[in-house]
BAKE-204411 format. One record per residue (C-alpha): residue in three letters; residue number from 1; x, y, z. Coordinates in steps of 0.05 Angstrom, whole numbers, plus 5000, padded with zeros to 4 digits. Layout:
N
res, n, px, py, pz
ala, NUM, X, Y, Z .
...
***
This chain:
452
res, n, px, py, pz
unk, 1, 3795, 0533, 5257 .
unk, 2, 3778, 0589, 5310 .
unk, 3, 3747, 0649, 5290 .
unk, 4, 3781, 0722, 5285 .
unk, 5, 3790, 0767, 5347 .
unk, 6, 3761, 0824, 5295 .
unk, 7, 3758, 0835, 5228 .
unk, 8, 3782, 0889, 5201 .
unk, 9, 3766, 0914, 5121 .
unk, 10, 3813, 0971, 5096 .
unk, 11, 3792, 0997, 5034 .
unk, 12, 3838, 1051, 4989 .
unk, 13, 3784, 1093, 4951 .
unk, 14, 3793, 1091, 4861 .
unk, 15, 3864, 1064, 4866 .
unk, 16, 3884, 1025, 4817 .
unk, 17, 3930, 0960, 4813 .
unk, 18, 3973, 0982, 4767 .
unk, 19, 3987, 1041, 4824 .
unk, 20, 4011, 1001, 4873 .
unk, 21, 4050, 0959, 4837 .
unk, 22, 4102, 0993, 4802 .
unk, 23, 4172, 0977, 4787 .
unk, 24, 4197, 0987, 4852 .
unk, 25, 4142, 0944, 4879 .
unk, 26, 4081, 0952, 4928 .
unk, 27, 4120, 0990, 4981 .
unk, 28, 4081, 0954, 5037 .
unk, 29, 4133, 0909, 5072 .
unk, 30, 4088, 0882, 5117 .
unk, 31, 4030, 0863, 5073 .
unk, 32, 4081, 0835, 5029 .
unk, 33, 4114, 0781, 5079 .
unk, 34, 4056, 0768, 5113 .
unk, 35, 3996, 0768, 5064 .
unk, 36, 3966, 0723, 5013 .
unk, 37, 3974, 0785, 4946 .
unk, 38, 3918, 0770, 4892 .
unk, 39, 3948, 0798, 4828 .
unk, 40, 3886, 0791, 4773 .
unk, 41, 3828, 0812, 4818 .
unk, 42, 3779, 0856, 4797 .
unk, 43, 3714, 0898, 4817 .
unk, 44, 3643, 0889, 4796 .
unk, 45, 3632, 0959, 4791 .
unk, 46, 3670, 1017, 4767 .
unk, 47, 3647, 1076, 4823 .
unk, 48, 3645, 1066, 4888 .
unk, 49, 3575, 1050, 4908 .
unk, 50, 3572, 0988, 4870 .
unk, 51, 3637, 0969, 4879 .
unk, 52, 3626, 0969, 4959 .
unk, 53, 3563, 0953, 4946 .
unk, 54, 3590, 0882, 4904 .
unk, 55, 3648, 0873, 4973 .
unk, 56, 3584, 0875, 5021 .
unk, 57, 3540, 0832, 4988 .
unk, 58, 3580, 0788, 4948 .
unk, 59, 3537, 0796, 4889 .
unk, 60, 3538, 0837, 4827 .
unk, 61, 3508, 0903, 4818 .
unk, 62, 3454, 0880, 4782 .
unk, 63, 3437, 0835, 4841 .
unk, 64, 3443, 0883, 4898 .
unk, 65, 3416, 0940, 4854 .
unk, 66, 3459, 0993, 4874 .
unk, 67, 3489, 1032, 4803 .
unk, 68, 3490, 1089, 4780 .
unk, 69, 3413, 1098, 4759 .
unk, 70, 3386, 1062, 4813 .
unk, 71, 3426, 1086, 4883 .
unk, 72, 3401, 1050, 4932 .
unk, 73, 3421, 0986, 4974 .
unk, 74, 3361, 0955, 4988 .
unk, 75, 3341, 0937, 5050 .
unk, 76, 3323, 0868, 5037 .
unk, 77, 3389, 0849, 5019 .
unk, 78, 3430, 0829, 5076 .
unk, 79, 3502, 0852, 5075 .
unk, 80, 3572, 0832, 5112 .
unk, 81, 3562, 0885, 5169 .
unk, 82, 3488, 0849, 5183 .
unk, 83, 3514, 0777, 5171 .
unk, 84, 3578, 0792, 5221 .
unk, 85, 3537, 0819, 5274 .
unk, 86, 3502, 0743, 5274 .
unk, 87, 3578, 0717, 5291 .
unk, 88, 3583, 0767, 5351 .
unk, 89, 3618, 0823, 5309 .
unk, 90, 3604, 0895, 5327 .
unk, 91, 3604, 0929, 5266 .
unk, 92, 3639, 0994, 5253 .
unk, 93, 3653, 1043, 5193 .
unk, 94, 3709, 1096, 5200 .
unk, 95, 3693, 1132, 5126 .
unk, 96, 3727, 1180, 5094 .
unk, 97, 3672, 1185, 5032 .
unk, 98, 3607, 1199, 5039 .
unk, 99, 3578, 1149, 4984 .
unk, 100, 3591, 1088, 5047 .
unk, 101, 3547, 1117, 5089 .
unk, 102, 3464, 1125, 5092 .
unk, 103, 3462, 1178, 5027 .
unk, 104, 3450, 1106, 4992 .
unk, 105, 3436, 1065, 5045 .
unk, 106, 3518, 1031, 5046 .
unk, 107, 3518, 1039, 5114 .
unk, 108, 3456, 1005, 5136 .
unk, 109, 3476, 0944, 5188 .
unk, 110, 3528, 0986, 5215 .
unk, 111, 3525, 1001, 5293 .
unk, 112, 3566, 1057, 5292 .
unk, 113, 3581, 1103, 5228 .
unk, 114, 3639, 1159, 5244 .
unk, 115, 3650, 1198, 5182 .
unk, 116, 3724, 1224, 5180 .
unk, 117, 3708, 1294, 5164 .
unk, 118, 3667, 1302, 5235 .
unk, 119, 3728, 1286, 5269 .
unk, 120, 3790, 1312, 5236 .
unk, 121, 3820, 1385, 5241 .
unk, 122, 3815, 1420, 5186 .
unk, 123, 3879, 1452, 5169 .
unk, 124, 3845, 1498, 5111 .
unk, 125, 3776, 1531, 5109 .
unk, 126, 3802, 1577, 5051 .
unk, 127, 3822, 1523, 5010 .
unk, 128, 3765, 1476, 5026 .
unk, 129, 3723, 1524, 5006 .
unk, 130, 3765, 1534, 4942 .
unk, 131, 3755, 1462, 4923 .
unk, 132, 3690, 1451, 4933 .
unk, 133, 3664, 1514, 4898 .
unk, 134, 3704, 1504, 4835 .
unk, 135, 3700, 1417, 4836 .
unk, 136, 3643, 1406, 4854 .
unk, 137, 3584, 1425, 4803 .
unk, 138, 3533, 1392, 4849 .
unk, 139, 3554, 1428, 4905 .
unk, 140, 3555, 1494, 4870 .
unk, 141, 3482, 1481, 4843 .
unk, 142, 3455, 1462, 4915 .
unk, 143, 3486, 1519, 4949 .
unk, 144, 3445, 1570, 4896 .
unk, 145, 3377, 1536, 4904 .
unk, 146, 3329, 1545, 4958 .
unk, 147, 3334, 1488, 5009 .
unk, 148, 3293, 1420, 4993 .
unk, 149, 3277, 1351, 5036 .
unk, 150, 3337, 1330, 5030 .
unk, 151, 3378, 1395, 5022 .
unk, 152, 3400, 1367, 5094 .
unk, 153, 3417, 1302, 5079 .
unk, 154, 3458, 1328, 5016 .
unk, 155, 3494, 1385, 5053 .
unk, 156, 3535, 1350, 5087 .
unk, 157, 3581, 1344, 5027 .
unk, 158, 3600, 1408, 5045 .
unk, 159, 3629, 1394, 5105 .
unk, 160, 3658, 1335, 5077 .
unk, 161, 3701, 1372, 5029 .
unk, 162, 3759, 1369, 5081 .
unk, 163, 3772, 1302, 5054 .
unk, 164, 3783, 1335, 4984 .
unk, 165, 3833, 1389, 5014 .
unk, 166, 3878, 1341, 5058 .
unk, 167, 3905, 1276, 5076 .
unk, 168, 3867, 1239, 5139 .
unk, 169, 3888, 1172, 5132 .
unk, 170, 3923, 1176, 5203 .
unk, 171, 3848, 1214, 5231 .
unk, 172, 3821, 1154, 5206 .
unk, 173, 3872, 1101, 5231 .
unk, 174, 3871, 1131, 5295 .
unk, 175, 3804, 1132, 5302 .
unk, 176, 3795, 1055, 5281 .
unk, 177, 3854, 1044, 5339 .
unk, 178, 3816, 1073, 5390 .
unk, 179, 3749, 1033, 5371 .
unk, 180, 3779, 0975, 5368 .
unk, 181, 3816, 0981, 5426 .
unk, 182, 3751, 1011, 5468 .
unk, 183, 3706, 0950, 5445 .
unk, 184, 3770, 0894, 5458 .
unk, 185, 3766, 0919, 5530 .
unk, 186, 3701, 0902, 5538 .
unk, 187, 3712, 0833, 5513 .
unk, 188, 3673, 0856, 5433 .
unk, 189, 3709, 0832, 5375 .
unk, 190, 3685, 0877, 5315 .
unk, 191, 3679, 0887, 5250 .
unk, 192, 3708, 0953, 5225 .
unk, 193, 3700, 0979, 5155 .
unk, 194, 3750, 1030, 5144 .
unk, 195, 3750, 1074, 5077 .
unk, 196, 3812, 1116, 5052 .
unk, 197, 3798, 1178, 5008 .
unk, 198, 3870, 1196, 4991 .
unk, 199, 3884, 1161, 4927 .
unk, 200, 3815, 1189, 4892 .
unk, 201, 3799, 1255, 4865 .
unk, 202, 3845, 1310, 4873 .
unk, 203, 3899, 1263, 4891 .
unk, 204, 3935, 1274, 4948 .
unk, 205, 4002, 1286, 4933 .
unk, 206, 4020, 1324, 5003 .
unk, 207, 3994, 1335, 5076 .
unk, 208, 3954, 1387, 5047 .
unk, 209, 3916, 1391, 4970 .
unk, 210, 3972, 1408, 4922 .
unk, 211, 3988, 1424, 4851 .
unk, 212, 4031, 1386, 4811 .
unk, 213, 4046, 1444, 4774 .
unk, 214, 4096, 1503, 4800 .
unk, 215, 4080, 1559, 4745 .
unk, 216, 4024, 1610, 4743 .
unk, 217, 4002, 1575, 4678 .
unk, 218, 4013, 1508, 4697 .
unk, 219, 3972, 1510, 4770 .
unk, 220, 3916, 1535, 4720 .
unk, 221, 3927, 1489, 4668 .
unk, 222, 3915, 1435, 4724 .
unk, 223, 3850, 1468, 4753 .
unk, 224, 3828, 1460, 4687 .
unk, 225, 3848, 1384, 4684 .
unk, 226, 3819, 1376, 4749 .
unk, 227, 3751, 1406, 4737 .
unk, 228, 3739, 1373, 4666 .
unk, 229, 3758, 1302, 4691 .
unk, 230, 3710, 1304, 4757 .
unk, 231, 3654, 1331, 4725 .
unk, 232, 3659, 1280, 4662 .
unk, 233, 3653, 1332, 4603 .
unk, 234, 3683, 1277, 4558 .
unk, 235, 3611, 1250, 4556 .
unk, 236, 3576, 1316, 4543 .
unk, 237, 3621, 1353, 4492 .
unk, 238, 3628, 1332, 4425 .
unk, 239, 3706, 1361, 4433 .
unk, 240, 3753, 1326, 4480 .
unk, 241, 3779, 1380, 4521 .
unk, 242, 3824, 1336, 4559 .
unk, 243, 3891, 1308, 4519 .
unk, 244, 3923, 1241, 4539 .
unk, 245, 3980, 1285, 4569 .
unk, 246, 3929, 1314, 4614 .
unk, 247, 3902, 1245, 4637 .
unk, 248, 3979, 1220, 4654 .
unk, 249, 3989, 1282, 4703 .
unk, 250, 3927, 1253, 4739 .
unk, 251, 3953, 1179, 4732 .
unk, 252, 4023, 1207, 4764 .
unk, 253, 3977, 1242, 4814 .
unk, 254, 3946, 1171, 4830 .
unk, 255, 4014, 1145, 4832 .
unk, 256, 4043, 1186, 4891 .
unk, 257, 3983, 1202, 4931 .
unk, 258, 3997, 1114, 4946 .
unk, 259, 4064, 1134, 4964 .
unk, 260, 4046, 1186, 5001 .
unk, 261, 3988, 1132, 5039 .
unk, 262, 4016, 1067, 5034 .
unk, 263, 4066, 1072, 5100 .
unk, 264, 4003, 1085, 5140 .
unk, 265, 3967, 1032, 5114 .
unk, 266, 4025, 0992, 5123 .
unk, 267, 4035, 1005, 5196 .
unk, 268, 3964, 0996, 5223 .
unk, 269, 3967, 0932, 5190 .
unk, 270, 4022, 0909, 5224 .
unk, 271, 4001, 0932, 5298 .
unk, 272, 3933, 0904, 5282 .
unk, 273, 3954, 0837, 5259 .
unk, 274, 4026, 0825, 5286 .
unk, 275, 4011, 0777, 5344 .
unk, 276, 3946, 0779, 5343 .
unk, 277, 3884, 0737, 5305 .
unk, 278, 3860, 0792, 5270 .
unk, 279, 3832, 0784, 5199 .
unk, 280, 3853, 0840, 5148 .
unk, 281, 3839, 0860, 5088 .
unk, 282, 3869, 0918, 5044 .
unk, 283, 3842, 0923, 4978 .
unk, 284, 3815, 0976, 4928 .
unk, 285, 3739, 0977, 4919 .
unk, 286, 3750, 1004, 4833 .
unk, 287, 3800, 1030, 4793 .
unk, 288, 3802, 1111, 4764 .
unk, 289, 3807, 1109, 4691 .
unk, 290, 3856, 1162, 4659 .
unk, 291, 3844, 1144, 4589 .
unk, 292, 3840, 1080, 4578 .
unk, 293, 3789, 1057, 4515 .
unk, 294, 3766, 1137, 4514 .
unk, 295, 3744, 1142, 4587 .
unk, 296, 3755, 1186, 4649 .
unk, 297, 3747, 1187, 4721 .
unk, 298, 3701, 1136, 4739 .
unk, 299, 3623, 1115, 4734 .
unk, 300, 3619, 1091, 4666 .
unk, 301, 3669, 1041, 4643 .
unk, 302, 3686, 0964, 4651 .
unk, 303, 3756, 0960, 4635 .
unk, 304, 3809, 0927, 4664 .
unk, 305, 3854, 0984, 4681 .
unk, 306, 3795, 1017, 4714 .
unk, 307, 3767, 0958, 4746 .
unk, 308, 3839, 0912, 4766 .
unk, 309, 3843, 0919, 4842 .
unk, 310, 3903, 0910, 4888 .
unk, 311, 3880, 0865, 4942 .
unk, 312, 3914, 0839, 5004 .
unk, 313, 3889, 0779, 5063 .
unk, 314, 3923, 0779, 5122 .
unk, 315, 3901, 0715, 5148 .
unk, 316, 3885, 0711, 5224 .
unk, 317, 3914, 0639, 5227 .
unk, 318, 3946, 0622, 5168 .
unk, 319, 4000, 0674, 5177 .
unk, 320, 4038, 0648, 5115 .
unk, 321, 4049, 0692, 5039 .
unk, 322, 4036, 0681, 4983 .
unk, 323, 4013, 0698, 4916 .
unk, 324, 3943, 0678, 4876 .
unk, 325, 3940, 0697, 4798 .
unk, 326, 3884, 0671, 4786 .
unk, 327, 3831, 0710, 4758 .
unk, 328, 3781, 0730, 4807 .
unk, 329, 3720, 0782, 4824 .
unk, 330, 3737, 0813, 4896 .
unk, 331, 3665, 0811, 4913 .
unk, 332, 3678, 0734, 4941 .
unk, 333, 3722, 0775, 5002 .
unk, 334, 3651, 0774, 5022 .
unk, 335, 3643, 0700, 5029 .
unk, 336, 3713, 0688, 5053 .
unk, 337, 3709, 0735, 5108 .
unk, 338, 3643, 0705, 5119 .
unk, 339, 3671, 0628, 5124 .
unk, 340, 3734, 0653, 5168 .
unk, 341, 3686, 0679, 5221 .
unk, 342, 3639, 0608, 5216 .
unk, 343, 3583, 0627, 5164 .
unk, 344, 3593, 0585, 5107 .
unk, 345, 3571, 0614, 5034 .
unk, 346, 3581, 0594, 4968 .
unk, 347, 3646, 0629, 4930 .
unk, 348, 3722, 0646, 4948 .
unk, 349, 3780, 0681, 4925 .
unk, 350, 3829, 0632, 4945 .
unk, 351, 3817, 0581, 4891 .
unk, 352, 3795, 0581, 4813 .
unk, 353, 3729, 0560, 4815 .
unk, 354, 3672, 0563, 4754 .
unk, 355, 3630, 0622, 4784 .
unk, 356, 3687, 0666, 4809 .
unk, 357, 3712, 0692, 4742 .
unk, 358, 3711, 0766, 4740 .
unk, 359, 3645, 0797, 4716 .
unk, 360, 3647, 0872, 4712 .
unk, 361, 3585, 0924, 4703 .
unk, 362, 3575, 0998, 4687 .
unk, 363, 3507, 1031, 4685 .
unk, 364, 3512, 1101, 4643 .
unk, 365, 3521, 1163, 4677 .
unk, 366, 3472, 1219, 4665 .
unk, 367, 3511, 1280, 4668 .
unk, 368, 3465, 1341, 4681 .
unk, 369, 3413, 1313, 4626 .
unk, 370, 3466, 1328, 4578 .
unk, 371, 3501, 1256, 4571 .
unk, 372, 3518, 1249, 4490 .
unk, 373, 3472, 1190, 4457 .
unk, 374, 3535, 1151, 4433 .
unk, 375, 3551, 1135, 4519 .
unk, 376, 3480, 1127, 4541 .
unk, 377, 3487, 1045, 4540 .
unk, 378, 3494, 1000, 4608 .
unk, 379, 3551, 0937, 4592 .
unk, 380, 3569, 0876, 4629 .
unk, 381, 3638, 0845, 4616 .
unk, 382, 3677, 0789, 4625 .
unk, 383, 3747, 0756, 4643 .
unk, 384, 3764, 0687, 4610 .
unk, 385, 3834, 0672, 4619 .
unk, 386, 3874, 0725, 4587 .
unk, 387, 3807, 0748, 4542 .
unk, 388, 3766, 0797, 4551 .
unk, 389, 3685, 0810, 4532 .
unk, 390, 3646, 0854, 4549 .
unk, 391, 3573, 0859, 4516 .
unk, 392, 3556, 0941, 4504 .
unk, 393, 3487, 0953, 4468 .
unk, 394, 3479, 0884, 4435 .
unk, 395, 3555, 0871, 4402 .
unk, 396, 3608, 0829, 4434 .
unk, 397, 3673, 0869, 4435 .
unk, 398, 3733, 0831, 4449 .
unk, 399, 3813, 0850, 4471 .
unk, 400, 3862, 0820, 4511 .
unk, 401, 3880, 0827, 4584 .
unk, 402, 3928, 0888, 4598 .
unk, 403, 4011, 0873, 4592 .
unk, 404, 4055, 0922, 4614 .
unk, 405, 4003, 0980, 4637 .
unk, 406, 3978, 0982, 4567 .
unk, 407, 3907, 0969, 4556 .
unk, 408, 3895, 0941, 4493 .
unk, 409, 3828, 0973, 4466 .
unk, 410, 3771, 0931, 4454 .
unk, 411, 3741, 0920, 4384 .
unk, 412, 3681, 0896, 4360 .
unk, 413, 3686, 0820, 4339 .
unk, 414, 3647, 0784, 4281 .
unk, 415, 3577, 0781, 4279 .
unk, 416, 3544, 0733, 4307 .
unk, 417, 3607, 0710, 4352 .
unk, 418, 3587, 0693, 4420 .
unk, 419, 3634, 0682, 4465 .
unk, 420, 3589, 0648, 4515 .
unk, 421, 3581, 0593, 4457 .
unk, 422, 3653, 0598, 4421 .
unk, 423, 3694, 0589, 4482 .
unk, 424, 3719, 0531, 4509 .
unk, 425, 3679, 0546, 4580 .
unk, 426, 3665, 0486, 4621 .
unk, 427, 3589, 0470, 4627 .
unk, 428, 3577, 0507, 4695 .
unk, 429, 3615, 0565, 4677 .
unk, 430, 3574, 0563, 4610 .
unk, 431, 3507, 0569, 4652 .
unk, 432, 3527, 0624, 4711 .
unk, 433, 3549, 0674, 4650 .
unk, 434, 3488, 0654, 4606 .
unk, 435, 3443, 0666, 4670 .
unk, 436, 3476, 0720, 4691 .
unk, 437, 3473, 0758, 4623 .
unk, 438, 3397, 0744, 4622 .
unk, 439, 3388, 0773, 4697 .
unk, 440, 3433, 0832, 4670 .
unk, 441, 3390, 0850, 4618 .
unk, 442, 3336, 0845, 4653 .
unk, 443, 3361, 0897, 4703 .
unk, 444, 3386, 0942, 4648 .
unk, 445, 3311, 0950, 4611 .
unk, 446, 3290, 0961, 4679 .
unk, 447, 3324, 1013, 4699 .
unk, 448, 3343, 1060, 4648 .
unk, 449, 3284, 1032, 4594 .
unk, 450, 3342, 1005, 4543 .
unk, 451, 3401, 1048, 4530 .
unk, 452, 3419, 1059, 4460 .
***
């Protein structure tokens, strides 16, 4: 089998499956006839950094490092850009977030890093400004202090709040177009990593950041929403300030900002793979949680409405469709995309194999200092058919898969129940969760000295 003319990774930042596939379907023609559609994958991690981090490496956070207490891709680690470059790939990222570039060392093997907010118009200062000085807490905070070594390196979230006040996914396309095209002249295949920003936080819903809201009251009922669910107060107020009602707005928010994205994505797809031998992928690198089992946003949770992925391969031979529903971790893209451009590696989406059930992390999120004592635990969970475990400070908790959109909450099971031991896992399944729960722990003490 030859190898693909370029390879080409579109990723659709915090958008969940069950987003994307409503009852009116996917809304991606393209993808549809033309892709292989995996309908139970899953992340690794529930935030972005090791969620991308899991789709470079193939590994789990714990492995590569990257959560949210430790922040930083280690060098030593080789990851897909590094590995494709080996083939003959140029690698490229066209980002629209700032988390896959060097602020945590994503980006490193990269050739070429173009950050979508250096290259599109903005159509707003006013309300860029707006946004970032009433979302961002972080960025309010570094804009009172005095500068520090890496005041620089931070700042440049300010300029990247154009992202958060309109839609670029057609900035970014066309930039990815033009790279493409530039290095195909001179006879370069390449690897581009392409991240979307329109389907996280605010949500675009229109050209431009809008409110879902047309009243006085209701636009600031919304900033309200908006402010409490990015900066995570659920974990550092004793009162939930946001209602379930709230959380749906935001989940309807998530809903249309794909509609609003998902012809785009469509259509590059098709020019870059109609005719050609391109290799795509469109997938999600974690889901946004509006809810489910008591949590919001993203950062600290493992569950499978947060973490269930739409994910798309456009094959650059195999031009045939189809649909996988198996359960599987996205992470093995990784060695797929790996194995399709001649460097064989253990792992694949395309079949059910005994390491490739999904296993999903979450490291607790310290929110100013000021995170309550009942969230400050790091989990690991897993997928078993349609059962779910995940192991949260000591206890097995246990529910089933989601039906319908509705996440069943988990609950704690008897004591003494191990899954590991009471399911009926085959004997090298048995060993890669038993090892990997070991190497977890591990980890966790390290890092945050045992949550509670």
């Amino acid at each position: 089998m030859g190898k693909p003319k370029n390879v080409i990774l579109i990723v659709a930042d915090s958008l969940r499956y069950d987003a994307v596939y409503r009852e009116e379907g996917p809304g991606v023609p393209y993808l549809e006839s033309n892709a292989i559609q995996f309908t139970n994958a899953r992340s690794s991690g529930c935030w972005t950094l090791p969620a991308t981090c899991s789709m470079f490496t193939g590994m789990l956070p714990h492995q590569h490092g990257a959560t949210s207490q430790s922040r930083w891709l280690a060098n030593e680690i080789p990851s897909l850009p590094e590995k494709l470059k080996t083939a003959g790939y140029k690698p490229i990222q066209v980002s629209a977030n700032i988390v896959t570039t060097d602020i945590f060392n994503v980006s490193k093997g990269f050739d070429e890093v173009y950050r979508t907010w250096d290259f599109a118009e903005s159509r707003h200062q006013w309300l860029l400004r707006l946004v970032l000085s009433i979302n961002r807490p972080r960025i309010r905070r570094m804009v009172l202090k005095p500068k520090d070594m890496v005041f620089e390196k931070i700042s440049e979230d300010l300029r990247q709040g154009i992202i958060w006040a309109q839609k670029t996914s057609q900035d970014s396309f066309s930039k990815a177009r033009q790279l493409i095209a530039e290095n195909n002249a001179k006879g370069q295949g390449v690897f581009m990593f392409i991240n979307l920003m329109e389907s996280h936080y605010p949500y675009h819903i229109a050209d431009t950041f809008t409110l879902m809201n047309k009243t006085l009251s209701g636009k600031m009922h919304e900033w309200y929403i908006l402010f409490h669910f990015l900066s995570q107060s659920f974990i550092k107020n004793e009162k939930n300030l946001l209602t379930q009602e709230d959380l749906d707005l935001l989940r309807r928010k998530q809903q249309l900002a794909w509609k609003l994205m998902r012809a785009d994505i469509d259509n590059f797809c098709k020019e870059m793979h109609e005719n050609t031998d391109n290799l795509i992928v469109f997938c999600s690198d974690h889901g946004d949680n509006f809810g489910d089992q008591g949590w919001q946003y993203h950062f600290s949770n493992v569950t499978d409405g947060g973490n269930k992925v739409p994910l798309f391969w456009l094959d650059h031979q195999d031009k045939k469709a189809g649909i996988k529903e198996h359960n599987v971790s996205s992470r093995f893209m990784h060695q797929d995309i790996l194995r399709a451009c001649g460097i064989t590696e253990e792992g694949t989406l395309m079949e059910e194999r005994d390491n490739n059930l999904p296993m999903l992390q979450s490291f607790w999120y310290d929110n100013e200092g000021k995170t309550l004592d009942r969230y400050k635990y790091n989990q690991m969970a897993f997928i078993d058919g349609d059962k779910r475990f995940v192991l949260r400070a000591g206890k097995w908790m246990y529910a089933p898969t989601a039906k319908e959109g509705k996440e069943p909450t988990f609950e704690y099971v008897q004591q003494n129940f191990n899954p590991i031991e009471e399911l009926h896992l085959s004997e090298q399944r048995k060993k890669y969760l038993e090892q990997s729960m070991k190497d977890f722990s591990v980890f966790s003490d390290k890092v945050m000295n045992k949550g509670k």
